[in-house]
TORFI-211267 format. One record per atom (N, C-alpha, C, O): x, y, z; residue number from 1. Coordinates in steps of 0.1 Angstrom, whole numbers, plus 5000, padded with zeros to 4 digits. Layout:
BEGIN
X  Y  Z  NUM
...
This chain:
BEGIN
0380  4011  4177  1
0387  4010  4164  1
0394  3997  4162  1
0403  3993  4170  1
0389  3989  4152  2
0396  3975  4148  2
0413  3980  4147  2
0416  3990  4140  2
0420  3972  4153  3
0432  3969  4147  3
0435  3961  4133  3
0426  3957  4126  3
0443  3961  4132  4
0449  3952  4117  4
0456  3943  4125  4
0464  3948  4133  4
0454  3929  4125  5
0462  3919  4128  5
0474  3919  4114  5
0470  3921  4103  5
0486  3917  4117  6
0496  3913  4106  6
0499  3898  4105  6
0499  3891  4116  6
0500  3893  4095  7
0502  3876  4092  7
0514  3873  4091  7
0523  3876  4083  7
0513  3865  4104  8
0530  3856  4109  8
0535  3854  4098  8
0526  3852  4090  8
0546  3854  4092  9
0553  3852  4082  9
0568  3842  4089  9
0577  3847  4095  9
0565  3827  4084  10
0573  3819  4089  10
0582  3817  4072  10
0580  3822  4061  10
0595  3806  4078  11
0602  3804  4066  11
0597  3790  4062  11
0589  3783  4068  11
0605  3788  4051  12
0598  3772  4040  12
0602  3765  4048  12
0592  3758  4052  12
0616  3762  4056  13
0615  3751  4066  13
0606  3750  4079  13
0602  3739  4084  13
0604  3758  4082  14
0592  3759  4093  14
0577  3755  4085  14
0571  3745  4087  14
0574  3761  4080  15
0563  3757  4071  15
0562  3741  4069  15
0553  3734  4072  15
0574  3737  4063  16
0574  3724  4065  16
0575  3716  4072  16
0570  3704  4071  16
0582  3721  4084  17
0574  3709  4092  17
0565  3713  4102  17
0565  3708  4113  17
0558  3723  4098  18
0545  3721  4107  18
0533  3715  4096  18
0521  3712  4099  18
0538  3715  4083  19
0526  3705  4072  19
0528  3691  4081  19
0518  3687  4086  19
0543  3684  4083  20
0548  3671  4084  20
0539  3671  4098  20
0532  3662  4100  20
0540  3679  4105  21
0536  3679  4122  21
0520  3673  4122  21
0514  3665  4129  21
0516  3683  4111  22
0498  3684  4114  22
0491  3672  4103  22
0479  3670  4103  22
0498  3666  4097  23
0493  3657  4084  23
0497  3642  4089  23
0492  3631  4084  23
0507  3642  4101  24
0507  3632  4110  24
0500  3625  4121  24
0500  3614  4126  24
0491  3640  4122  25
0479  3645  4138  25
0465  3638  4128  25
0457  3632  4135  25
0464  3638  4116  26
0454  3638  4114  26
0444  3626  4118  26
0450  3615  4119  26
0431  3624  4121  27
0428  3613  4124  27
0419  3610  4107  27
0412  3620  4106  27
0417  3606  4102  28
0416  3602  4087  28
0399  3590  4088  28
0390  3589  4080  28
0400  3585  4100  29
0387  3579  4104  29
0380  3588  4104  29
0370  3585  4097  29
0378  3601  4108  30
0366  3610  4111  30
0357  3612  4097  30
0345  3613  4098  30
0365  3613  4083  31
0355  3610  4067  31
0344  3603  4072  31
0333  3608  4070  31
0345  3586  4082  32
0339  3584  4072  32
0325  3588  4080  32
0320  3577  4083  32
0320  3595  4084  33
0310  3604  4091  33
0307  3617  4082  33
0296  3623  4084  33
0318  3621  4071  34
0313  3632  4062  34
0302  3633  4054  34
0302  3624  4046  34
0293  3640  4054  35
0283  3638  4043  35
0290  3640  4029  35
0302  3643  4028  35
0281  3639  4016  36
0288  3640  4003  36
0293  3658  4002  36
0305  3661  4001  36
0286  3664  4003  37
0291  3675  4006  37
0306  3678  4008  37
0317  3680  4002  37
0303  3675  4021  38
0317  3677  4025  38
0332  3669  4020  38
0343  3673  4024  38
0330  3659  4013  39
0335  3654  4005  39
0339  3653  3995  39
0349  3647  3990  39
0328  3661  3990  40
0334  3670  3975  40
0342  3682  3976  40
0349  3685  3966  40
0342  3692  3991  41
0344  3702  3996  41
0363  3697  3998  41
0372  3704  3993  41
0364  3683  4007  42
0376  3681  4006  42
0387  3676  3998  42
0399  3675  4000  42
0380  3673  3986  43
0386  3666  3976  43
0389  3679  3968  43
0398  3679  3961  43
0382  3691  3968  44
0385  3702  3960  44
0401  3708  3965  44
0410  3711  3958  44
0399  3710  3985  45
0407  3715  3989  45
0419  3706  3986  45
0427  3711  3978  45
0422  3695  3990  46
0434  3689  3983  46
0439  3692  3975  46
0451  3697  3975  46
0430  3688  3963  47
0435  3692  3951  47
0444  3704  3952  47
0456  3703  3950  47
0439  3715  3956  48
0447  3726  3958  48
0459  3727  3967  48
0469  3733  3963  48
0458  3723  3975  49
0467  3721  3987  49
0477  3713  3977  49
0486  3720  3972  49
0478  3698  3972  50
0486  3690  3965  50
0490  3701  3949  50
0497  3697  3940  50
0485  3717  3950  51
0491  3720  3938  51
0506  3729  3949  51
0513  3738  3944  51
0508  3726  3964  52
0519  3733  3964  52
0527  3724  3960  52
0538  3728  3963  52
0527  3712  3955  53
0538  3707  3950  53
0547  3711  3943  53
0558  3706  3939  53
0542  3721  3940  54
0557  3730  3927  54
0566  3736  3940  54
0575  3743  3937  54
0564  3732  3953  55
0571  3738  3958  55
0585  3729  3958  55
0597  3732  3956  55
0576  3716  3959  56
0590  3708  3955  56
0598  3705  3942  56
0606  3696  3941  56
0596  3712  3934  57
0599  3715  3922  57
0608  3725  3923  57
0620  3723  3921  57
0604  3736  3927  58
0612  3745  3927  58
0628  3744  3935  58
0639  3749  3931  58
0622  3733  3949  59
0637  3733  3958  59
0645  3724  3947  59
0657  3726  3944  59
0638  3715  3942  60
0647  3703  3934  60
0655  3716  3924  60
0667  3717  3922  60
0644  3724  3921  61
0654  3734  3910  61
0665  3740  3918  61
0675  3744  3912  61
0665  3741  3925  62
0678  3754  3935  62
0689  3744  3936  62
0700  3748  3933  62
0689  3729  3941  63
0694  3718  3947  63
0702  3718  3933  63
0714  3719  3935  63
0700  3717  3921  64
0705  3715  3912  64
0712  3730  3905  64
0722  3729  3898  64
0709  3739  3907  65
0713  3753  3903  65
0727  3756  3911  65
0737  3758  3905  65
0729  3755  3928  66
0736  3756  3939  66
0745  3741  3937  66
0758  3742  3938  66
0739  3729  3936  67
0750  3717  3933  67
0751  3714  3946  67
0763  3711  3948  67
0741  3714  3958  68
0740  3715  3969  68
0747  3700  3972  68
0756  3698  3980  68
0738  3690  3963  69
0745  3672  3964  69
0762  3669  3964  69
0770  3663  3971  69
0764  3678  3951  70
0782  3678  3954  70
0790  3684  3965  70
0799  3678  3971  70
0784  3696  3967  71
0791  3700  3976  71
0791  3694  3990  71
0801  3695  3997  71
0778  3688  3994  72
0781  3684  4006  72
0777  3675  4013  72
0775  3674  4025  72
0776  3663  4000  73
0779  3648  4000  73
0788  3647  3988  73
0793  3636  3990  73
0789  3649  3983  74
0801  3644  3968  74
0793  3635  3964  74
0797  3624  3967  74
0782  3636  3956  75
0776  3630  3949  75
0767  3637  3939  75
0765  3649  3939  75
0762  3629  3933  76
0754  3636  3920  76
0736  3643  3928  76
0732  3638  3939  76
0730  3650  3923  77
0716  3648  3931  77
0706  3643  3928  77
0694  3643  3932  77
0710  3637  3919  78
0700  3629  3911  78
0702  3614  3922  78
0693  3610  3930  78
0714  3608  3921  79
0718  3600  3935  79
0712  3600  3948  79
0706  3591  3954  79
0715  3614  3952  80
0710  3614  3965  80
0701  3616  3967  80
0701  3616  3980  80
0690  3620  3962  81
0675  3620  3962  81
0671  3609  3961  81
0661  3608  3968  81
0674  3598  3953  82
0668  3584  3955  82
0672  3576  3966  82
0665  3566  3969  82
0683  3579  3972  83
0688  3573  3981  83
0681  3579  3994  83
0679  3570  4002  83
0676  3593  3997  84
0673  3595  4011  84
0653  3597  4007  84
0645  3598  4016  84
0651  3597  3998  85
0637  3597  3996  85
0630  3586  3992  85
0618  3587  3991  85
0636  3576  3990  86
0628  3562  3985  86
0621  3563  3971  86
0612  3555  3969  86
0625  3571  3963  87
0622  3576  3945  87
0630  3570  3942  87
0641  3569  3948  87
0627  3562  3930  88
0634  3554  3917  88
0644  3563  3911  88
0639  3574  3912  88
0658  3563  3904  89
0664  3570  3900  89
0654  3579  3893  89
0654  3591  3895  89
0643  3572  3884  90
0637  3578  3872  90
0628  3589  3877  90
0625  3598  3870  90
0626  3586  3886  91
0615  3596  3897  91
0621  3606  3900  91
0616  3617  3898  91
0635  3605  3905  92
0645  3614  3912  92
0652  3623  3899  92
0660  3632  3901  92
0648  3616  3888  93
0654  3629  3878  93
0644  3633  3872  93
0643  3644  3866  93
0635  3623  3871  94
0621  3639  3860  94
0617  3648  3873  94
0608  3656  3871  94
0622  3646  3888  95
0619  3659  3896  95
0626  3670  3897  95
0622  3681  3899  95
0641  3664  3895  96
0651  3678  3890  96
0649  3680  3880  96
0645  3691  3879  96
0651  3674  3868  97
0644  3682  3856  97
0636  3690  3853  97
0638  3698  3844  97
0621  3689  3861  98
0614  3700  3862  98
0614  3710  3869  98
0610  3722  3868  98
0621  3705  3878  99
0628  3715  3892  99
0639  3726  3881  99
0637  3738  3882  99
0646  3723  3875  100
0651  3729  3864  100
0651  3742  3856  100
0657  3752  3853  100
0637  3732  3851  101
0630  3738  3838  101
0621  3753  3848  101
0620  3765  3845  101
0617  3749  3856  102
0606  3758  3867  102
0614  3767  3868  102
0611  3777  3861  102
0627  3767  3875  103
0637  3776  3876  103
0639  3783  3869  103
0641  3793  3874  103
0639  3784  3857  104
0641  3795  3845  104
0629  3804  3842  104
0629  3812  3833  104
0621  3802  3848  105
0603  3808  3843  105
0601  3817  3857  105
0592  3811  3864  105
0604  3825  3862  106
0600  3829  3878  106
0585  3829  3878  106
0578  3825  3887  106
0578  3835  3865  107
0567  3842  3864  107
0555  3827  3872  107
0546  3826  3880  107
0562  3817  3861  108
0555  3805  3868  108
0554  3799  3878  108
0543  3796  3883  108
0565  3797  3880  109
0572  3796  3896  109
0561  3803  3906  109
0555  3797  3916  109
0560  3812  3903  110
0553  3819  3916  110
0539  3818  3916  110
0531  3817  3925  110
0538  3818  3902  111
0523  3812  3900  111
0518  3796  3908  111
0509  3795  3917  111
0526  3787  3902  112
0527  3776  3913  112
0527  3776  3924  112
0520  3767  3930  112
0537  3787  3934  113
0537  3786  3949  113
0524  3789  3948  113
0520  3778  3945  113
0515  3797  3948  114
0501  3806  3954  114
0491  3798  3948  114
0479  3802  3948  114
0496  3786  3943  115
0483  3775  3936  115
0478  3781  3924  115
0470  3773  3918  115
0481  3792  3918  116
0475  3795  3905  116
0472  3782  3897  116
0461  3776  3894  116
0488  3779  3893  117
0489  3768  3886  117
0494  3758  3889  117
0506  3757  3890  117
0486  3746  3891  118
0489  3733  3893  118
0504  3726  3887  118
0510  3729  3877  118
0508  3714  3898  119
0523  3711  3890  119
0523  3704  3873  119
0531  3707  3864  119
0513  3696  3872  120
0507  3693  3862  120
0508  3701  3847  120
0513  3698  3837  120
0503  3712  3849  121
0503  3729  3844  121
0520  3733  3844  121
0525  3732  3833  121
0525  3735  3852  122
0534  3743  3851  122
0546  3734  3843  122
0555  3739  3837  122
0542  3722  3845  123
0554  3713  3837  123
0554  3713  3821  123
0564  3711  3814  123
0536  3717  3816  124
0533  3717  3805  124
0541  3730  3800  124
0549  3732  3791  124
0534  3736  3809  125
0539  3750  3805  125
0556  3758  3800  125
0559  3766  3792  125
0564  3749  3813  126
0574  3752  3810  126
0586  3741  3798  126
0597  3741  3793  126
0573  3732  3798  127
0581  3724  3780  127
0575  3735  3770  127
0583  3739  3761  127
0563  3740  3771  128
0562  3751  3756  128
0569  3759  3761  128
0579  3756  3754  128
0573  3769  3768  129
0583  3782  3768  129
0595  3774  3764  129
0599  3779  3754  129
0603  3765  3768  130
0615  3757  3762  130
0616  3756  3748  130
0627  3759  3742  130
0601  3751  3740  131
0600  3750  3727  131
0600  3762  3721  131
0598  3762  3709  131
0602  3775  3728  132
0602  3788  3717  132
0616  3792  3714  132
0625  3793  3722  132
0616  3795  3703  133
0627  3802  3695  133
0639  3807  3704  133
0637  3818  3710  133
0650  3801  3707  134
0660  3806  3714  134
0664  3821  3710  134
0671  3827  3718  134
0661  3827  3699  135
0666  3841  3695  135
0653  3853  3701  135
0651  3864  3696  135
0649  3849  3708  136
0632  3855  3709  136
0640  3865  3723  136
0647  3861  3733  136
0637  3878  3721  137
0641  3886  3729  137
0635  3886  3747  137
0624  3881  3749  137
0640  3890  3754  138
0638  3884  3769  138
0625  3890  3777  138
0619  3887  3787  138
0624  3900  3767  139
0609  3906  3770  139
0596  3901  3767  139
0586  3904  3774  139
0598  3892  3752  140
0592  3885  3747  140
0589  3871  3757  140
0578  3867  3762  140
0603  3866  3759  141
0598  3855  3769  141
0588  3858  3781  141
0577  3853  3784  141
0593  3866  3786  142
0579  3872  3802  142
0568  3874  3798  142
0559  3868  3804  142
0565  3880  3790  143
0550  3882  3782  143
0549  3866  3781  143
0542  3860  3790  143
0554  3862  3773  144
0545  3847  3772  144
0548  3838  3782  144
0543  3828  3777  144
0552  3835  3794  145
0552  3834  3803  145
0540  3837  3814  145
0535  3827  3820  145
0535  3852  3815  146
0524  3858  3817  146
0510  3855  3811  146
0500  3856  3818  146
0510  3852  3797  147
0502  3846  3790  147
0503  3831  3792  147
0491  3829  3795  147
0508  3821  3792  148
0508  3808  3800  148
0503  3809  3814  148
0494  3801  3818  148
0506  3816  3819  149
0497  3818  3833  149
0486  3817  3832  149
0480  3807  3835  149
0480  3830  3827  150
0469  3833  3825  150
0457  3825  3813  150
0445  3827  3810  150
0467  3814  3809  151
0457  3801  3802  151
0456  3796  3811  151
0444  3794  3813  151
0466  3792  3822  152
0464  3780  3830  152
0446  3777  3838  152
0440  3767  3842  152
0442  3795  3837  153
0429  3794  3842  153
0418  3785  3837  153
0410  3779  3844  153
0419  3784  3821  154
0416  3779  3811  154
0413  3762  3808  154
0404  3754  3809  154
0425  3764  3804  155
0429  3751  3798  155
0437  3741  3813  155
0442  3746  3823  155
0437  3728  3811  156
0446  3718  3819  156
0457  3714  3812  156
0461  3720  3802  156
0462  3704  3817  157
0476  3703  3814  157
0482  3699  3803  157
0492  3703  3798  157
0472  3689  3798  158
0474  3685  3783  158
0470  3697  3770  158
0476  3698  3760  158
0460  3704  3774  159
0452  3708  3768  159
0468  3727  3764  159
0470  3735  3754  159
0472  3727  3775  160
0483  3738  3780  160
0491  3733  3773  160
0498  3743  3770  160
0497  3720  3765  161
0507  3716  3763  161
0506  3719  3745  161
0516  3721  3738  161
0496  3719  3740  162
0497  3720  3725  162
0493  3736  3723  162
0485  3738  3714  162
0498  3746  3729  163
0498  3760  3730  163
0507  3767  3720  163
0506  3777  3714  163
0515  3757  3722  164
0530  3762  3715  164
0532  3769  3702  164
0542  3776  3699  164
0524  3767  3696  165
0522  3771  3680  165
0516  3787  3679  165
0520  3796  3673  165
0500  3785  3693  166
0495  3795  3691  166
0498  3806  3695  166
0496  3817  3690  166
0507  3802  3708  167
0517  3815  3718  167
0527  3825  3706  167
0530  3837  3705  167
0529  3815  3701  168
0542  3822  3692  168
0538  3830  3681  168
0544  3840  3678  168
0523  3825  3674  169
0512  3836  3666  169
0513  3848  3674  169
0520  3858  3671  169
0506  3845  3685  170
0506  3858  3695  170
0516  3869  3696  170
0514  3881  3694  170
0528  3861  3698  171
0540  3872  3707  171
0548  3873  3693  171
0553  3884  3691  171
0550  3862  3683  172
0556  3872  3670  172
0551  3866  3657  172
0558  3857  3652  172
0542  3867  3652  173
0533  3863  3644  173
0544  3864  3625  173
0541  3860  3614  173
0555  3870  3630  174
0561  3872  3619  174
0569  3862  3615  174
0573  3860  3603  174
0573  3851  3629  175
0583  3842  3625  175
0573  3830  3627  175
0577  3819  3623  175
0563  3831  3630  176
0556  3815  3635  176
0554  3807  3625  176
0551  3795  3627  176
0554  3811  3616  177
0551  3805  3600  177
0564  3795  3596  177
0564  3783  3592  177
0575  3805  3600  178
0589  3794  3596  178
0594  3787  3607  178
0602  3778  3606  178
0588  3793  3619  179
0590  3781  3633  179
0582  3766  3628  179
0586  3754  3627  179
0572  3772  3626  180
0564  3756  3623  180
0566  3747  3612  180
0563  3735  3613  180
0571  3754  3599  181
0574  3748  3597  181
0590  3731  3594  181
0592  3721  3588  181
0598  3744  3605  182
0609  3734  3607  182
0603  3730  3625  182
0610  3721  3631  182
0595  3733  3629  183
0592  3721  3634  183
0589  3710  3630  183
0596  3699  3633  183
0576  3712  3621  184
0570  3697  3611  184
0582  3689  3607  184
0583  3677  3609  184
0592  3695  3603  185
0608  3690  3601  185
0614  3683  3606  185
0620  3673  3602  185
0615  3689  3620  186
0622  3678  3633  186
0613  3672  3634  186
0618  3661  3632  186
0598  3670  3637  187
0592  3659  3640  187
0588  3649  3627  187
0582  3639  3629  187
0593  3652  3615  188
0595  3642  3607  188
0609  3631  3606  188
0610  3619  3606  188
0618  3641  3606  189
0632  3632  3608  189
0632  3628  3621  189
0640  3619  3622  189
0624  3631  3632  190
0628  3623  3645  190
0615  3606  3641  190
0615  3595  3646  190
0606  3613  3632  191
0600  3601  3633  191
0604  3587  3620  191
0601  3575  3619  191
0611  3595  3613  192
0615  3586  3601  192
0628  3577  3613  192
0629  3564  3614  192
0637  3588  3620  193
0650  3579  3631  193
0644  3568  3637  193
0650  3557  3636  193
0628  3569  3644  194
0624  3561  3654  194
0614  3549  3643  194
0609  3539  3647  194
0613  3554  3630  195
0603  3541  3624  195
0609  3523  3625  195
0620  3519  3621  195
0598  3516  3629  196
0605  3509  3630  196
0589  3495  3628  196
0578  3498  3630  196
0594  3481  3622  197
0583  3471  3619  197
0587  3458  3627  197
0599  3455  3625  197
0579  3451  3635  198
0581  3439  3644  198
0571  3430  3642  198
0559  3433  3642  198
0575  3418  3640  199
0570  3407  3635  199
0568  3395  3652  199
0576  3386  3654  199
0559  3399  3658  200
0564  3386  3670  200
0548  3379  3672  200
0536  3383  3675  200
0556  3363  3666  201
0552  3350  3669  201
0551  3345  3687  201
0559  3346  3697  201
0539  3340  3687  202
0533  3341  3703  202
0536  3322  3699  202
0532  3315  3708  202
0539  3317  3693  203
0538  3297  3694  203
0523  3293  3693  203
0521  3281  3693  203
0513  3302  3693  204
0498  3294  3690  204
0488  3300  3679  204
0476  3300  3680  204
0494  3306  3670  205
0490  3302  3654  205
0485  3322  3657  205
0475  3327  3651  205
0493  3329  3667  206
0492  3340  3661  206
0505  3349  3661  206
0516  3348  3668  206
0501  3361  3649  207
0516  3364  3651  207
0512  3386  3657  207
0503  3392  3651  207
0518  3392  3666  208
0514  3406  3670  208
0522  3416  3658  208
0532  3411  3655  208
0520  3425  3653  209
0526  3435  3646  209
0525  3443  3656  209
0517  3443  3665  209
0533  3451  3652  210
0540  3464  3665  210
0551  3476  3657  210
0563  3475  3659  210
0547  3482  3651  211
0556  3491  3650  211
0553  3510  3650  211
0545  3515  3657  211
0562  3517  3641  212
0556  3533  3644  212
0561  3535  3627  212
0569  3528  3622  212
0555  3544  3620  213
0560  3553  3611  213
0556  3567  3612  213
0547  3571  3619  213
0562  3575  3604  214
0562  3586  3601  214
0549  3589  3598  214
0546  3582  3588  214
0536  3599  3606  215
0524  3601  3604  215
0523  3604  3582  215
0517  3596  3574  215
0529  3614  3578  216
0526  3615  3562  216
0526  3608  3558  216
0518  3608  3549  216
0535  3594  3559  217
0538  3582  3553  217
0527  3573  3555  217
0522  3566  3546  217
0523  3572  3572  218
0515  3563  3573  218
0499  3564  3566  218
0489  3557  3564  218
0502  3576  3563  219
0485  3579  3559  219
0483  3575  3545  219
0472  3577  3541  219
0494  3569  3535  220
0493  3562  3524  220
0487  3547  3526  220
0476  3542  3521  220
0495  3543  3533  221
0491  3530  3545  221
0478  3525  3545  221
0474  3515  3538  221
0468  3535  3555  222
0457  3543  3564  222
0448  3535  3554  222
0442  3525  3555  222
0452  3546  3543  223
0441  3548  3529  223
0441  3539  3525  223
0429  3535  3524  223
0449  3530  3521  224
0451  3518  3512  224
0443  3507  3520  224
0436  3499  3514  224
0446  3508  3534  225
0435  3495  3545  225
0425  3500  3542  225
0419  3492  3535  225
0420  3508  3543  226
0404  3516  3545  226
0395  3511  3534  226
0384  3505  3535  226
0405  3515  3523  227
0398  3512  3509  227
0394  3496  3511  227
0383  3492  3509  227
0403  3489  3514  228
0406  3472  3510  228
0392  3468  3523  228
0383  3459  3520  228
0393  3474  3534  229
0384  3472  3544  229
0367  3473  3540  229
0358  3465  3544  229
0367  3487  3531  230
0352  3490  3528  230
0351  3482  3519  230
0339  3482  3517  230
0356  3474  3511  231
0356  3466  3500  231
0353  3457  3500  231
0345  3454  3491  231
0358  3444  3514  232
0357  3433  3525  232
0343  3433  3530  232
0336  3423  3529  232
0338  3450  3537  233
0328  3447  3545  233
0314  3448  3535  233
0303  3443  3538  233
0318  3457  3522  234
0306  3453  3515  234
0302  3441  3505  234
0292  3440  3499  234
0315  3433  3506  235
0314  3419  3496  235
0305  3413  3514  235
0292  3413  3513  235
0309  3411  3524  236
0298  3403  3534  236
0286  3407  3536  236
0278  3399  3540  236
0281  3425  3535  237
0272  3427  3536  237
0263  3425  3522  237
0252  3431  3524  237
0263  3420  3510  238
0259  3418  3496  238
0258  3405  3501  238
0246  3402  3501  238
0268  3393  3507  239
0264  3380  3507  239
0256  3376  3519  239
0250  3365  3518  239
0255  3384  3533  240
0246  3378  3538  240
0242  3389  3548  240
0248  3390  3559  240
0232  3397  3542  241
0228  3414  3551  241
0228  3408  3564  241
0237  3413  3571  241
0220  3397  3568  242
0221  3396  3582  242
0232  3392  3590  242
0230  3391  3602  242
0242  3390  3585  243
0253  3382  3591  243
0260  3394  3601  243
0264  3405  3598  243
0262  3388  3615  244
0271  3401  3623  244
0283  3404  3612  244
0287  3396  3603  244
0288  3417  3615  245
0299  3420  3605  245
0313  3419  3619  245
0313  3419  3631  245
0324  3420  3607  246
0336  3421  3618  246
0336  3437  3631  246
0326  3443  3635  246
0343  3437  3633  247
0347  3450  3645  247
0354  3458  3635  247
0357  3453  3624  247
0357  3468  3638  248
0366  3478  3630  248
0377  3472  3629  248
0382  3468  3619  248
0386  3468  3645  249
0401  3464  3641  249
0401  3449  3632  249
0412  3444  3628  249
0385  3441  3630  250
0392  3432  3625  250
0390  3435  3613  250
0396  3428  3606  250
0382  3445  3607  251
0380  3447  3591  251
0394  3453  3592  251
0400  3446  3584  251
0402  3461  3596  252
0413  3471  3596  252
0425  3460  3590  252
0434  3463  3581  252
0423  3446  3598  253
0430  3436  3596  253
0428  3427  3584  253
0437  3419  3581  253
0415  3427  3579  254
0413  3420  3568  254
0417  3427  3558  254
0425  3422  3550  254
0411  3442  3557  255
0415  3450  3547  255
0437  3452  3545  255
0442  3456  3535  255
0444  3446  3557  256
0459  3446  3553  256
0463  3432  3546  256
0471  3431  3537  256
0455  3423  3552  257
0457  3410  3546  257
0450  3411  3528  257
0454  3405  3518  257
0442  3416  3528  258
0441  3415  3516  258
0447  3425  3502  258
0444  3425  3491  258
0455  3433  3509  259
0467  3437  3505  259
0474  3428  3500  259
0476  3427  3488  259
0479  3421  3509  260
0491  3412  3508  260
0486  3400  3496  260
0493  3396  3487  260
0464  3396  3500  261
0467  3387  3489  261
0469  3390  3473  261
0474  3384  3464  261
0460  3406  3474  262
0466  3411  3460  262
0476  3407  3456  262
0475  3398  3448  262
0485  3411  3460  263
0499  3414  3461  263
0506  3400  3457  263
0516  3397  3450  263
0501  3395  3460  264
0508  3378  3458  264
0501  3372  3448  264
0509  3367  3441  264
0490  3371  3444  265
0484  3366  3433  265
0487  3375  3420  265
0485  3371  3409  265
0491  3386  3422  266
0494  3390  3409  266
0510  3396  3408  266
0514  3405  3400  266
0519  3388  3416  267
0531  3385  3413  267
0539  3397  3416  267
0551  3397  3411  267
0537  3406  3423  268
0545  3420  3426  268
0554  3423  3429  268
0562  3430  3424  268
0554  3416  3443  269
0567  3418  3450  269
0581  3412  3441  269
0581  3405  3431  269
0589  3416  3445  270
0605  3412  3440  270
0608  3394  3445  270
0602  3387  3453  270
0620  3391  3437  271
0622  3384  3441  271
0630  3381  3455  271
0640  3388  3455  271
0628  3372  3468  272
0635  3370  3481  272
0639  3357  3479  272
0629  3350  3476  272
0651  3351  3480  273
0653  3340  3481  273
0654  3333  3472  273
0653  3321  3476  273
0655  3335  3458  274
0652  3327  3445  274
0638  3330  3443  274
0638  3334  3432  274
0628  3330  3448  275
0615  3326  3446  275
0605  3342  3448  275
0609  3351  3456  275
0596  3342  3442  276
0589  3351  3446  276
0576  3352  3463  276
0566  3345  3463  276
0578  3359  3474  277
0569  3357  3480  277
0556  3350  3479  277
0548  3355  3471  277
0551  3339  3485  278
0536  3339  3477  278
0527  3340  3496  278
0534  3344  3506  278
0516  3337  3495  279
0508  3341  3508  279
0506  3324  3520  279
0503  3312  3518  279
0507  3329  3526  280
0509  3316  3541  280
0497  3308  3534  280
0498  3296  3531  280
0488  3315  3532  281
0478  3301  3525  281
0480  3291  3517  281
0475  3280  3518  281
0493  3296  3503  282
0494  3291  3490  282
0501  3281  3497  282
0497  3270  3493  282
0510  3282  3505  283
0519  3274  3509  283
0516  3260  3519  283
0520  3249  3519  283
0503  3269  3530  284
0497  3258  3536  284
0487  3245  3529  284
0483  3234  3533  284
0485  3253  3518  285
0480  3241  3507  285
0486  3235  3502  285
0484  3223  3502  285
0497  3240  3495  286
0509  3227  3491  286
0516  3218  3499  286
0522  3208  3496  286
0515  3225  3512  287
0521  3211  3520  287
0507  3204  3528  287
0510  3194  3535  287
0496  3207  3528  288
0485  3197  3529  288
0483  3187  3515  288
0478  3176  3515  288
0489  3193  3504  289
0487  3183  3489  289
0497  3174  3494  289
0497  3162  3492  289
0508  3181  3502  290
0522  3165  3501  290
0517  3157  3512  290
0525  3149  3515  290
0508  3159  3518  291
0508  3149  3528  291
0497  3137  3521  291
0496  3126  3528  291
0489  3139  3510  292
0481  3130  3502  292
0488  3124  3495  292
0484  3116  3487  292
């Protein structure tokens, strides 16, 4: 009659250092003798193996829940994590931060220990459950929780992260309508706070634009290059069919410049400085006339 062997059941610290023990033993020469096979075989396991990293997520979450750094160094843990781990401050706090966020989701959490869901995944995951409705009852939260899980089979991390709209159809289909739309809201006023236009001169006759606006706004913009662009590329394709044409970003660029020359030849803008704007050209001609 077979017996049943029972499975050693060690603790996380033991666990860990017999990873640290055996990942030290390894001899890492023996690959290069692997066939491809086996190489694709190992790169799979990794992967998996590298998803217990939510393990370290999770201690970061407890380390911060317990205040383990105060109590027994007097310091912050954001501090002493970069200090005994060789992590950049910045490193050492988007790990408690997620370590955090993980802490509040068990359903995930545990999903992560057992590799369900990769750390990648679970981080996505636990920014969309963050993004739902603080009034959403607690039963409500576990279900979608459980349902985040059960995408992760699915979808990857990016792909997990634009969920947020659809989850909330799902679990209350009654409010998703006025969720989303004071979303569209905060991410309009946060993008109208952050718009911003940069003018920088490089000293050798060019100048970079760099800025952001508000997506509804910019698509007035968009339209207006597009038009000015298709207008450009068919005045060169009329004058010489065979001629290479520009690239998209330089029609994209001709069609803004010729915005501006509109704009200046037919006198539009306001007045700056006494004088009306006119175009870098008008001006590079008048002072090539004063030097004759």
């Amino acid at each position: 009659m077979l017996q049943e062997t029972a499975t050693e059941v060690i603790s996380t610290g033991e666990a860990l250092a017999e990873i640290e023990r055996l990942l030290g033993a390894v001899d890492h020469s023996a690959r290069d003798l692997a066939t491809d096979a086996e190489r694709l075989q190992l790169l799979q396991t990794a992967v998996r193996v590298s998803g217990q990293g939510a393990l370290v997520q999770q201690l970061a979450g407890e380390v911060v829940a317990t205040e383990a750094a105060e109590h027994a160094h007097g310091t912050h843990a954001g501090s002493w994590l970069a200090e005994t781990t060789q992590l950049t401050r910045n490193e050492a706090a988007a790990l408690l931060y997620a370590g955090r966020d993980l802490s509040r989701f068990p359903a995930v959490a545990w999903a992560s220990l057992d590799g369900t869901v990769l750390p990648q995944q679970a981080r996505s995951i636990t920014r969309v459950l963050s993004d739902l409705p603080d009034d959403l009852p607690a039963s409500v939260i576990c279900e979608a929780e459980e349902l985040m899980v059960g995408y992760a089979e699915q979808f990857n991390s990016a792909e997990l992260s634009q969920l947020s709209h659809h989850l909330l159809e799902v679990l209350a289909p009654e409010i998703a309508e006025a969720s989303e739309a004071e979303r569209l809201e905060r991410e309009y006023q946060q993008a109208v706070r952050n718009r911003h236009l940069e003018f920088q001169h490089d000293g050798h006759g060019t100048t970079r634009l760099r800025g952001a606006l508000p997506t509804v706004d910019a698509e007035a913009l968009i339209q207006l290059v597009d038009s000015y662009a298709a207008q450009e590329k068919r005045a060169l394709e009329a004058t010489d069919p065979l001629q290479p044409l520009p690239t998209r970003s330089q029609r994209q660029a001709d069609g803004l410049m010729a915005i501006v020359h509109h704009h200046a030849q037919q006198a539009l803008a306001p007045n700056h400085g006494g004088d009306r704007p006119r175009g870098g050209h008008a001006r590079l001609r008048e002072a090539q006339e004063g030097l004759h």
